[in-house]
MISEDO-175118 format. One record per residue (C-alpha): residue number from 1; y, x, z. Coordinates in pm, whole numbers, plus 50000, padded with zeros to 5 digits. Layout:
+-----+-------+-------+-------+
| num |    c2 |    c1 |    c3 |
+-----+-------+-------+-------+
| NUM |     Y |     X |     Z |
...
+-----+-------+-------+-------+
***
This chain:
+-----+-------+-------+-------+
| num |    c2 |    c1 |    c3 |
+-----+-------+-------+-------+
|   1 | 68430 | 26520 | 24773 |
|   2 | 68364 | 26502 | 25141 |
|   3 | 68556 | 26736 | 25389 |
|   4 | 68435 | 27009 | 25571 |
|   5 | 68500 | 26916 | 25922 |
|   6 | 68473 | 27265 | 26057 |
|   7 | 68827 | 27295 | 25864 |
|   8 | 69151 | 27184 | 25839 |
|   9 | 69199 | 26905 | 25567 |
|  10 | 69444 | 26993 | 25268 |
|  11 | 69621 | 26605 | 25268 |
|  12 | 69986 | 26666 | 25318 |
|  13 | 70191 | 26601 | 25042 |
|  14 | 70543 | 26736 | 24938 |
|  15 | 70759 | 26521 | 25101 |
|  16 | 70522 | 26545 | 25452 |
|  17 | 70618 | 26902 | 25444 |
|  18 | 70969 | 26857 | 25391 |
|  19 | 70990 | 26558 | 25658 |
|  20 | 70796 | 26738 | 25871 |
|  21 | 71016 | 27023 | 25903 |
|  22 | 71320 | 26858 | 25875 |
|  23 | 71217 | 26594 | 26159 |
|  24 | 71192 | 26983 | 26406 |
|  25 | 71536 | 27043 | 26248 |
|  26 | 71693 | 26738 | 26293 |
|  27 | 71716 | 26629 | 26659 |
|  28 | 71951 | 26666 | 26928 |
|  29 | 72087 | 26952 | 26781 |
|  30 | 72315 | 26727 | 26583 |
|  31 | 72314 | 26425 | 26708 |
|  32 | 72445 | 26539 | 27053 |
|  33 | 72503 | 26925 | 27038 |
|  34 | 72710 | 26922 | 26750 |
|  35 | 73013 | 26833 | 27047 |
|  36 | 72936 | 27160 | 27182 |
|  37 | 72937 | 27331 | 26876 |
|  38 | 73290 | 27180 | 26787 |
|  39 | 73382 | 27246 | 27111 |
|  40 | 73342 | 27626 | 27060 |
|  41 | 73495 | 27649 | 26695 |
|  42 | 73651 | 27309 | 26605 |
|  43 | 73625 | 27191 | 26238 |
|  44 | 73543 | 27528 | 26115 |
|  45 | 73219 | 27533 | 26287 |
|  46 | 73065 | 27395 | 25940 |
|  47 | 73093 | 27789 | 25811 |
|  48 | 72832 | 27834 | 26139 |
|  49 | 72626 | 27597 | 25978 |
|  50 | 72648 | 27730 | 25637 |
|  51 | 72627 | 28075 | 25738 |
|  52 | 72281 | 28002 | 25927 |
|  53 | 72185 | 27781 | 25665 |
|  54 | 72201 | 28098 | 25407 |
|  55 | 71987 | 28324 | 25664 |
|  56 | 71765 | 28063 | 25695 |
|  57 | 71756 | 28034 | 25320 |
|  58 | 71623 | 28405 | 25307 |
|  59 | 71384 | 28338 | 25575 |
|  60 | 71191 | 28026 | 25409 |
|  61 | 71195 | 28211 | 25049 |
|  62 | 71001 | 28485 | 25197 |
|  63 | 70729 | 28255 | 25342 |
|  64 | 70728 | 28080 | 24976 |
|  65 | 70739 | 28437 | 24828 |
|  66 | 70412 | 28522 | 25002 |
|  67 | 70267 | 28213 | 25003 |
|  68 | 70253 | 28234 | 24671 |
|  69 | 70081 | 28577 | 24670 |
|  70 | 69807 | 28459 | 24994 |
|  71 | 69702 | 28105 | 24881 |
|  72 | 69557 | 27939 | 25189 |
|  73 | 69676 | 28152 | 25435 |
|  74 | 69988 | 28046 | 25660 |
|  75 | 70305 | 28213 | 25852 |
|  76 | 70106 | 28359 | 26174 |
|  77 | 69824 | 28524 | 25839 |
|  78 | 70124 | 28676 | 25649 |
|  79 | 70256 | 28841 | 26009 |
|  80 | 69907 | 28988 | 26043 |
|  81 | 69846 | 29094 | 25739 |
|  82 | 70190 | 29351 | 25786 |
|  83 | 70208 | 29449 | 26100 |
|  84 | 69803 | 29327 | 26202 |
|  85 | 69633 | 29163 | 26515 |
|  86 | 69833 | 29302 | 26774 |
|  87 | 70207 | 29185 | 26646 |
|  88 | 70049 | 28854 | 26508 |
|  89 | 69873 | 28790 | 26850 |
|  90 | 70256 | 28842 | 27047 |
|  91 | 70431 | 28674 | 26780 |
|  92 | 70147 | 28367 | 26814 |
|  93 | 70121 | 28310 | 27144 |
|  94 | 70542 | 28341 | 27186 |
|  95 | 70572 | 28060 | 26920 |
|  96 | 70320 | 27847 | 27095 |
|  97 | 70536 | 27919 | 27415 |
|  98 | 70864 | 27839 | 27262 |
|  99 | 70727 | 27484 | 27054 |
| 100 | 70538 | 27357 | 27421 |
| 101 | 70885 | 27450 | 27560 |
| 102 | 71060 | 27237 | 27321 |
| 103 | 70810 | 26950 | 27360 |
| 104 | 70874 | 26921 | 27717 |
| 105 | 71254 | 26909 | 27697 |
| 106 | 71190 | 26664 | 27416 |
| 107 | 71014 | 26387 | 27605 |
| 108 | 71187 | 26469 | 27911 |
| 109 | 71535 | 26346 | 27672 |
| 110 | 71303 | 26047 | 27561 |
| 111 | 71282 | 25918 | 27890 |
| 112 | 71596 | 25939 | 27971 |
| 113 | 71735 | 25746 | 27686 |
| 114 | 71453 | 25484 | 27725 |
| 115 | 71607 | 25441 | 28084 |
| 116 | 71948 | 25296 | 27893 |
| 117 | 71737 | 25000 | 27843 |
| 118 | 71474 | 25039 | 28152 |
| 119 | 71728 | 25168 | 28422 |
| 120 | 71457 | 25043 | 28696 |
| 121 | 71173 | 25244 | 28536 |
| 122 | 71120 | 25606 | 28675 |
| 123 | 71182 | 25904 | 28413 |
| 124 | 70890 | 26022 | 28517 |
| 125 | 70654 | 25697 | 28394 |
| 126 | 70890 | 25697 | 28077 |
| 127 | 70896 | 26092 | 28008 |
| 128 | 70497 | 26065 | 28062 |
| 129 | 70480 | 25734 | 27856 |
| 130 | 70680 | 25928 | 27565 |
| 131 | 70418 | 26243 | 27581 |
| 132 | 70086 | 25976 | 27557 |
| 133 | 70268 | 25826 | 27234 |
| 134 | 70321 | 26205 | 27090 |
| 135 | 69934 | 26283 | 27191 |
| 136 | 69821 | 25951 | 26985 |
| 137 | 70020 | 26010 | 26698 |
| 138 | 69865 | 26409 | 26689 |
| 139 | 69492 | 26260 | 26735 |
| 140 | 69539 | 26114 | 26376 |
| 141 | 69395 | 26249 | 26049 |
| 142 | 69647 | 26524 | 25906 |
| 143 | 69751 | 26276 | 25633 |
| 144 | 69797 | 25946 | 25885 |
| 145 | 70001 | 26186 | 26072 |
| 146 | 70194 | 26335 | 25775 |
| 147 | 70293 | 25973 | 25661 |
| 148 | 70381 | 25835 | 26010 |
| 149 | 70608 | 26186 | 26085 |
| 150 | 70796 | 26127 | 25712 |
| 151 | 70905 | 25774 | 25796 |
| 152 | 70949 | 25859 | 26179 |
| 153 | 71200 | 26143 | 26054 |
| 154 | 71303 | 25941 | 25789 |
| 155 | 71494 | 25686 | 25997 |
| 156 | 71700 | 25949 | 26122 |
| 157 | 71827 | 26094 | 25792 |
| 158 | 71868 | 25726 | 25690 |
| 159 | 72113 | 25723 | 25986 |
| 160 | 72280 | 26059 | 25865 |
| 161 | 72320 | 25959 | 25493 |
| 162 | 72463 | 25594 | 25596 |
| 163 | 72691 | 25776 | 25856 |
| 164 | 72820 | 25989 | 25590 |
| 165 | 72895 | 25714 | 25350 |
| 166 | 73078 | 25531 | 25616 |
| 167 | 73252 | 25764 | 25797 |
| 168 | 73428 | 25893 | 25452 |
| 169 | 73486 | 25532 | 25338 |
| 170 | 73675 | 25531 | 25713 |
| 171 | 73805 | 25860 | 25624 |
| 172 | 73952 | 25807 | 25264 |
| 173 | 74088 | 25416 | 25367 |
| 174 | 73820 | 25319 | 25187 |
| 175 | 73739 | 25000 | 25446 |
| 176 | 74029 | 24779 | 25523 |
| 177 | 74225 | 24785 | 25876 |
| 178 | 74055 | 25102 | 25963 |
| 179 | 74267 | 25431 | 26016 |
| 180 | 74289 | 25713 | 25775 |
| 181 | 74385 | 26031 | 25968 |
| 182 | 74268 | 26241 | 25655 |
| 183 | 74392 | 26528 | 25670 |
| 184 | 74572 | 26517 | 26000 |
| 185 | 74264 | 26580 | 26232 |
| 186 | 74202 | 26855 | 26023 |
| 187 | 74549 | 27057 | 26062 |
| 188 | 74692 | 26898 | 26409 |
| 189 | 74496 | 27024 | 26731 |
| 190 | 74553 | 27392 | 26650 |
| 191 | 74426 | 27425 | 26289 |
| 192 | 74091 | 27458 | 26142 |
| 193 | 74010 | 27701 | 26338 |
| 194 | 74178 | 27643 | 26694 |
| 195 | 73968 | 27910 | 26834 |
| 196 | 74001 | 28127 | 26631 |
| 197 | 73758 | 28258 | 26314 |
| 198 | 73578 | 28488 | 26582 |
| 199 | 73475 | 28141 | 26718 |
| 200 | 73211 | 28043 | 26407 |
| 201 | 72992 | 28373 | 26522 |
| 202 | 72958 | 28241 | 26937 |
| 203 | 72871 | 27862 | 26786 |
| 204 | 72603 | 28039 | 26580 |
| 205 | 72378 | 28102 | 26945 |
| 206 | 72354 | 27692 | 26923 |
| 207 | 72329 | 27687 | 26558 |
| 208 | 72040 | 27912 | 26546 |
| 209 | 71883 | 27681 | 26816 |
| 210 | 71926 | 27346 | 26586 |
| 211 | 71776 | 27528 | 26296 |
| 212 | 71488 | 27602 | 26507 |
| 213 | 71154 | 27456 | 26377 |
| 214 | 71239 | 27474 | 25986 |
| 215 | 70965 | 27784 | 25975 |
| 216 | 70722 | 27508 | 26059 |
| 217 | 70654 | 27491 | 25666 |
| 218 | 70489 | 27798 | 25686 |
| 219 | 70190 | 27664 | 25943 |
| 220 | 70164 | 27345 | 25667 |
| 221 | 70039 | 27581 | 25362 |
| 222 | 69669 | 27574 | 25533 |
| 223 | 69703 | 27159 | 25488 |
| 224 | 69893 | 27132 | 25221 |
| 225 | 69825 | 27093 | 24848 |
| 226 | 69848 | 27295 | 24564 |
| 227 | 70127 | 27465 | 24822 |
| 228 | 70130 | 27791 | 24659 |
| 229 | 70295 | 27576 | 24376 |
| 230 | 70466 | 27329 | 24551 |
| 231 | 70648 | 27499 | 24853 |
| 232 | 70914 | 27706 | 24656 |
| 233 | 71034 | 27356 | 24533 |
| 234 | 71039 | 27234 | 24839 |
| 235 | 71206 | 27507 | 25045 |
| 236 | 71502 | 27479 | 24784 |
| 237 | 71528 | 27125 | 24801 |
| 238 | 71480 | 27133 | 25204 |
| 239 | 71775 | 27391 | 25247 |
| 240 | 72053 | 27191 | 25095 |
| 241 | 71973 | 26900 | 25254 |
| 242 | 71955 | 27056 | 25593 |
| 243 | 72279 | 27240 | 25560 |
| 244 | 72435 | 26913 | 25379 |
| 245 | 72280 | 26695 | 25673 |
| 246 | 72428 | 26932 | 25969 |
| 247 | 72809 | 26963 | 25770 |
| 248 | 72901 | 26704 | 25617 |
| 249 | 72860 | 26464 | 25938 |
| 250 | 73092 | 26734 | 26142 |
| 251 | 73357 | 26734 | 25888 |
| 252 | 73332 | 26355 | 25926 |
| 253 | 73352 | 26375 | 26281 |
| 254 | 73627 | 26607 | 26302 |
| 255 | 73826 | 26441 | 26055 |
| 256 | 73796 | 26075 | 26244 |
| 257 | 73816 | 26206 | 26623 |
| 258 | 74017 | 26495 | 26745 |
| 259 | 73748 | 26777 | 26773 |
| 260 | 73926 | 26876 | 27128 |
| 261 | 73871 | 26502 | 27239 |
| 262 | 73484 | 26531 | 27162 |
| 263 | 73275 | 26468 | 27548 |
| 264 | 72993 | 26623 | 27554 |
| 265 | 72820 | 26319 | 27782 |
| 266 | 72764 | 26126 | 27508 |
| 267 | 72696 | 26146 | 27126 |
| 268 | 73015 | 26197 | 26858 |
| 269 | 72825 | 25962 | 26650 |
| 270 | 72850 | 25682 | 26888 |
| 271 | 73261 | 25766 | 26956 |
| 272 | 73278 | 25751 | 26518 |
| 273 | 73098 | 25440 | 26553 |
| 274 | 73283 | 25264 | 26847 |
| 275 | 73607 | 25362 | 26679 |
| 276 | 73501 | 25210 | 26362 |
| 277 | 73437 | 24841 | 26548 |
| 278 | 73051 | 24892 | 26509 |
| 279 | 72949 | 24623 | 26771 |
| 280 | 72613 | 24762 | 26940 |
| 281 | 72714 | 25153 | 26840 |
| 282 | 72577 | 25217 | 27179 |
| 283 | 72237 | 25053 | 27157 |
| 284 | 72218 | 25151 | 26775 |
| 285 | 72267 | 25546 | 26904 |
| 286 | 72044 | 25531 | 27161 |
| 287 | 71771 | 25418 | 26951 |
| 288 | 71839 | 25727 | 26690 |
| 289 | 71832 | 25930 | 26963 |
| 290 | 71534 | 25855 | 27097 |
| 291 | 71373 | 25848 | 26747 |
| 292 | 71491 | 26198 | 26656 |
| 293 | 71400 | 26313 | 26975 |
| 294 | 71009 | 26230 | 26994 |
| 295 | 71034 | 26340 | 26579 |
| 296 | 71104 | 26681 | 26723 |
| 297 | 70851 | 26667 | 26980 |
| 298 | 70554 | 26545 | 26701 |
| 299 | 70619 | 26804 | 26513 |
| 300 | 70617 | 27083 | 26804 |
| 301 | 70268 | 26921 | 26920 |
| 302 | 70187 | 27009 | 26563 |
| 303 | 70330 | 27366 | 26492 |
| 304 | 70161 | 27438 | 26843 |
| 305 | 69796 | 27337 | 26766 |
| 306 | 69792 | 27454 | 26404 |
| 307 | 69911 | 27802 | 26568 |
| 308 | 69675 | 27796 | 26855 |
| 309 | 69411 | 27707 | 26558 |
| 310 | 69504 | 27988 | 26325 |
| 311 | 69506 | 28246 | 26650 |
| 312 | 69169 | 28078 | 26734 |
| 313 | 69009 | 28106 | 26386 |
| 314 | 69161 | 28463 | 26409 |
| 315 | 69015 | 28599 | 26684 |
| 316 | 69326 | 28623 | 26878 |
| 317 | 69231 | 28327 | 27092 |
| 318 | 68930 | 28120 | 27216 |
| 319 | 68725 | 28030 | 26958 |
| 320 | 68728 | 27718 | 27097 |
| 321 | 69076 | 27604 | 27013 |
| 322 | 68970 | 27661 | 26669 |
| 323 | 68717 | 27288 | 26705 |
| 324 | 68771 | 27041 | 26485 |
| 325 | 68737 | 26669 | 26486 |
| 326 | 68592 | 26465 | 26234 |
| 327 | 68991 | 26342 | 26129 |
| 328 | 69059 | 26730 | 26039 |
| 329 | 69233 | 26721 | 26415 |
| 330 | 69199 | 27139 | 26613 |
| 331 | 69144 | 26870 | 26919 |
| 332 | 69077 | 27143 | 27183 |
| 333 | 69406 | 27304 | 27083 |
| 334 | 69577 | 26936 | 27127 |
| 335 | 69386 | 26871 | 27459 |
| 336 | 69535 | 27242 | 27562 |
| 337 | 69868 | 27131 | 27433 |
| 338 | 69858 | 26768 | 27562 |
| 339 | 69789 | 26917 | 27927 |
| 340 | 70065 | 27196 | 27893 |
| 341 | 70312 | 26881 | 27797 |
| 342 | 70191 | 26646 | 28067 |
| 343 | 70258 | 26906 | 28370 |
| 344 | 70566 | 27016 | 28221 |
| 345 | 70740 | 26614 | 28236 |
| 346 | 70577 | 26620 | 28589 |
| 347 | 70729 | 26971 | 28714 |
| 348 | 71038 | 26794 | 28487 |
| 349 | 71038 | 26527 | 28752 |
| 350 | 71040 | 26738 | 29080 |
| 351 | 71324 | 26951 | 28922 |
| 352 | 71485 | 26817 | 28599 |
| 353 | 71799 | 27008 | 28554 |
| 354 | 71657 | 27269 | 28634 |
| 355 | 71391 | 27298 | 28427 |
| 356 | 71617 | 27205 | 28159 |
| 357 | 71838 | 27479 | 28193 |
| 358 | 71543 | 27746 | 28210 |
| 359 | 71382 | 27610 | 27901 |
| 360 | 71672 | 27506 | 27643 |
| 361 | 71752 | 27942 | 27562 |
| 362 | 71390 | 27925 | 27482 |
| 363 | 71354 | 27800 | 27124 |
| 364 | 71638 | 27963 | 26979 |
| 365 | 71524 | 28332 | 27148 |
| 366 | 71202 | 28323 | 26987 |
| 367 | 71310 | 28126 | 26693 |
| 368 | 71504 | 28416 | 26594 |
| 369 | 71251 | 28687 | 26675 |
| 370 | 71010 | 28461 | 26467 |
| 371 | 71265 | 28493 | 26181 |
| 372 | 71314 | 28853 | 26211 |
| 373 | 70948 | 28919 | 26151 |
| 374 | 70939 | 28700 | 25874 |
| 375 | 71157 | 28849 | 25685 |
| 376 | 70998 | 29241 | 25779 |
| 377 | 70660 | 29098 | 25711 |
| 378 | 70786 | 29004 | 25317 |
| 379 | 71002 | 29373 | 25311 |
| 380 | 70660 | 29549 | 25402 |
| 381 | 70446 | 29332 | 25184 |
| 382 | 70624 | 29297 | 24854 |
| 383 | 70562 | 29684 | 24752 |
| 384 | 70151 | 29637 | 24791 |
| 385 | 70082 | 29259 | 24672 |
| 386 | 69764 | 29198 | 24522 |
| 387 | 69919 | 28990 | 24251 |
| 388 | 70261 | 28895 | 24120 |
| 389 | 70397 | 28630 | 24341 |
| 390 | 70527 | 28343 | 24107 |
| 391 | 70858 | 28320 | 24309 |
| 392 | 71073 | 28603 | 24422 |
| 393 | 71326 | 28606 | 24694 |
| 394 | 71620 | 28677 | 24503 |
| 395 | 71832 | 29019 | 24548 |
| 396 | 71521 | 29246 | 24721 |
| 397 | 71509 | 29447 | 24937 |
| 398 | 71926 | 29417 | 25007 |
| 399 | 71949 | 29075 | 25072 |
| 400 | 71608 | 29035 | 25292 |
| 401 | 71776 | 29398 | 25461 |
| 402 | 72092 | 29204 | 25551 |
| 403 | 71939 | 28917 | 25678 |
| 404 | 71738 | 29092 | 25924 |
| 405 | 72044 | 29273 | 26055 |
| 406 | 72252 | 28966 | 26074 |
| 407 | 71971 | 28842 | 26276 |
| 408 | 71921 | 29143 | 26510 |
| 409 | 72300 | 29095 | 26616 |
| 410 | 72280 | 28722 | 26678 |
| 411 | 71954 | 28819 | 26903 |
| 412 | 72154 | 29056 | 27096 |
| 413 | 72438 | 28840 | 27125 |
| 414 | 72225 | 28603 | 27261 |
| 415 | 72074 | 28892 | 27501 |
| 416 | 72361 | 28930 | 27666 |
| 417 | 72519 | 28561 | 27682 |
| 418 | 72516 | 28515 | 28053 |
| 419 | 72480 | 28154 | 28023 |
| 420 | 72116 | 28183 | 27911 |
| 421 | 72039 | 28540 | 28141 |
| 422 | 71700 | 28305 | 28362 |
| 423 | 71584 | 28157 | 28051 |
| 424 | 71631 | 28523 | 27819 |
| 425 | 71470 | 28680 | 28145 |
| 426 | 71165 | 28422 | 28095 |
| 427 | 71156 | 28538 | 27748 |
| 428 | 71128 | 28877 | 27791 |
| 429 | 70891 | 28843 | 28084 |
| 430 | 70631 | 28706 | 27882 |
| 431 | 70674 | 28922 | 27584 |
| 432 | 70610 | 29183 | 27849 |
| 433 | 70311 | 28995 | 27942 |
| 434 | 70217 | 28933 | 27575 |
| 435 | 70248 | 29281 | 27461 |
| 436 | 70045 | 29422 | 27781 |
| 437 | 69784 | 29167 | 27708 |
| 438 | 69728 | 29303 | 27325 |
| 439 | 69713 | 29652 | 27422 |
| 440 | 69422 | 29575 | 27648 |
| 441 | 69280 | 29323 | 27409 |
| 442 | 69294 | 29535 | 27105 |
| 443 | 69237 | 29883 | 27126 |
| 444 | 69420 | 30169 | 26902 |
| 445 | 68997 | 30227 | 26794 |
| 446 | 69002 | 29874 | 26674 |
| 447 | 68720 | 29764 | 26959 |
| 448 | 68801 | 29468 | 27182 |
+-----+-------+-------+-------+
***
């Protein structure tokens, strides 16, 4: 049967969900920020991880939950259909904000690791360069894009799961001539927790940032198959293996290298790697990096048009954003997005570290807001749903309750984090903006 080409196409499968999201989850965040996060906790940063990885476990079985009750409908429909137009429009428009924010920074880092190869080639032809190849790879049919996003991820966790496998060989004295400072790197340097346990709750600001972009299932379910059925499968399966993929390599790490002897101007991986007499660690590394990096960056492009689509086809933004192309593509949305991404590697140019520092408190901010409502969209749902959802977020309404309020304080930790006070101002600026705009747009009478 032929598609309707006024509508998004239902082609991604399964594993171009979980990819998908994982290739948002899996970027920098680990392959270079993990240093800071060691830096702030040592090797008991891994309870950070496993902490956030439990909240976030909470968050994605509430968007399977009511999935399962709203067939066809995504994250942004769920969010209206609790709080209605006014909170979905602010919580739409932020989540555009924060995944164009991310996209920028993203291909901004892509040309700058291209330049370890092309030092005489401008960041700003290489960032710009990066942001057409994004564009191209968004202009494809939803399932040409699914498939090239799972094996464009894929390469990535490839990396992580043969890192893993050597590293412990390395670590156990597993590979001949290699040392074995199990368990020494462990208790030496001030303990498992140098820093103290207080320590795990400031590395959670950064953990909450790498987690960012896992909700990104929830804008799939309008392209996805039978996802009503599939997703709670896949949420389960795509927990442990981020959690597994973000801990295991830090324990690695911390158990080859001294976590206090971690730089953060380059990537642990590559000091695991050197140490271990990998000859081209360097060139291998740079290549991961700048494969997780533009991973990240397709899937923003995507969570940002399917948003700007679902707002569109919503009323809560032009209906033209909400034009398809004969691939299934919302192309207005893209062109919007594309522009948005090209002006930001430009302003990138005239001022790089300082857009960088405005922008990177971003995702995480909103991320976590995002979250929030979530989780109060499936508390204020659950007593009125039409049918019997087919999966159930285990332990309601206590352990939905406690996620909310673990989330609240790592939101006003983050508040008040002086490091990030421009970027949080940013934030709050255009929520101000945001919420002014839907009181004017939508009236309390329900009139526009």
């Amino acid at each position: 049967m032929k598609s309707n080409p006024s509508t998004l196409q239902k082609k991604l499968l399964p594993r171009h969900i979980s990819f998908m999201a994982m290739g948002g989850v899996i970027g920098t965040g680990i392959f270079k920020g993990s240093a800071e996060t060691v830096g702030l906790a040592g090797p008991g940063v891994i309870f950070s991880y496993a902490f956030a990885g439990l909240l976030l476990l909470v968050v994605m079985g509430a968007i399977a939950e009511m999935a399962t009750v709203y067939p066809g409908r995504n994250m942004k429909d769920f969010i209206r259909e609790a709080f209605g137009e006014r909170i979905s429009f602010i919580l739409g428009w932020l989540y555009c904000f924060m995944w164009l924010a991310v996209c920028v920074i993203e291909v901004i880092a892509a040309g700058s690791f291209l330049q370890f190869w092309l030092p005489d080639v401008p960041l700003w032809i290489l960032s710009l360069a990066s942001a057409g190849f994004i564009l191209a790879v968004n202009m494809m049919s939803v399932a040409g894009y699914g498939e090239f996003e799972f094996w464009l991820a894929g390469i990535k966790i490839a990396m992580i799961v043969v890192f893993i496998g050597l590293g412990a060989a390395m670590l156990f004295g597993l590979i001949p001539g290699a040392q074995t400072p199990f368990p020494h790197n462990y208790i030496d340097y001030g303990g498992f927790f140098p820093n103290g346990w207080t320590a795990i709750f400031s590395a959670l600001l950064v953990v909450m940032f790498s987690y960012g972009g896992s909700e990104l299932i929830g804008l799939t379910l309008s392209e996805a198959q039978d996802a009503e059925k599939v997703l709670p499968r896949v949420v389960k399966s795509f927990i442990l293996r981020v959690v597994l993929f973000y801990t295991l390599p830090i324990l690695i790490i911390c158990g080859l290298v001294p976590w206090n002897s971690l730089g953060e101007e380059t990537s642990p991986f590559v000091q695991v790697l050197t140490s271990a007499g990998l000859q081209g660690a360097a060139h291998l590394m740079n290549f991961i990096l700048i494969t997780a990096v533009l991973s990240a960056a397709n899937s923003g492009i995507y969570g940002a048009t399917r948003m700007l689509y679902s707002m569109a086809t919503g009323g809560e933004a032009p209906a033209a954003l909400a034009k398809i192309s004969s691939k299934g593509v919302p192309v207005n949305s893209l062109k919007l997005s594309g522009t948005v991404l090209i002006l930001g590697s430009l302003l990138a140019y005239l001022n790089q570290a300082g857009l960088f520092r405005l922008l990177m408190a971003v995702p995480g901010f909103v991320v976590l807001l995002v979250w929030i409502t979530i989780c109060l969209s499936q508390l204020k749902l659950r007593k009125n749903y039409p049918v019997e959802p087919s999966f159930k977020v285990w332990g309601y309404p206590y352990i939905t309750t406690i996620t909310v309020c673990a989330l609240s304080v790592v939101a006003l930790l983050f508040l008040f984090d002086t490091q990030n006070r421009i970027s949080i101002g940013v934030c709050l600026g255009v929520l101000v903006l945001l919420t002014v705009w839907s009181m004017v747009r939508f009236r309390p009478a329900g009139g526009r």
